[in-house]
N, C-alpha and C positions, 0 to 999 in steps of 0.2 A: 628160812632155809632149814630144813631138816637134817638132823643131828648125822653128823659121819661116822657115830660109834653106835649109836642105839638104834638108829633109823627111826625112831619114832617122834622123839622131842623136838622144838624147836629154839633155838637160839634168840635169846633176850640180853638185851646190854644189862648188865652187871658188875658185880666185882668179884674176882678170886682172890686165893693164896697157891704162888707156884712157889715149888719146892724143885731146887738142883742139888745134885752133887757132884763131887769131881775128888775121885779118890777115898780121902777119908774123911775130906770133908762136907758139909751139910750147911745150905742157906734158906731160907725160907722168909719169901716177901709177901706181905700181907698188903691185903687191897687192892688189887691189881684189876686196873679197866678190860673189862673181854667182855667176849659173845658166850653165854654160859646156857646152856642145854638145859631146858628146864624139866626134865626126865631124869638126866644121869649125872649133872654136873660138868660135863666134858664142857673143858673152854677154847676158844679158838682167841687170839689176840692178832692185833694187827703192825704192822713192821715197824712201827714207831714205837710202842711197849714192846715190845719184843726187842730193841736194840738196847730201851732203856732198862728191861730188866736184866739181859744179858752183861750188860756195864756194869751191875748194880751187884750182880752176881761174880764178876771179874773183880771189880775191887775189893771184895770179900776175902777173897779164894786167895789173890794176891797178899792180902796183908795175914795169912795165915789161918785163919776164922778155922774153926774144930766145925761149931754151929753158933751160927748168928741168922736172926728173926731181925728184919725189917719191915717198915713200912713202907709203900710204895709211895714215890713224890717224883713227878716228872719232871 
């Protein structure tokens, strides 16, 4: 499948680092299973890491976190 941001690259299983924030604070998960653009980097992930990084990024956020780096683990 050809990339939706660069139109040129195509999408290879890999791993990223996604990065959220919410206010003033900052998480950032390292490792993370996606479809990763092999032109620009752009990743697309699928609705099961997508739940679990959004949990992973909720319990962050919840317990206060300024900025907290984890590792992803499903």
């Amino acid at each position: 499948m050809k990339c939706l941001i660069c139109k040129e690259g195509l999408y290879q299983d890999g791993l990223t680092t996604v990065f959220l924030t919410r206010g003033e604070s900052s998480i950032i998960i390292k490792g993370v299973p996606a479809r990763v653009c092999d032109q620009c980097g752009e990743y697309i992930l699928d609705s099961a890491t997508t739940r679990a990084v959004l949990a992973m990024a909720a319990d962050a956020f919840d317990h206060g976190a300024e900025v907290e780096v984890r590792r992803f683990a499903a």
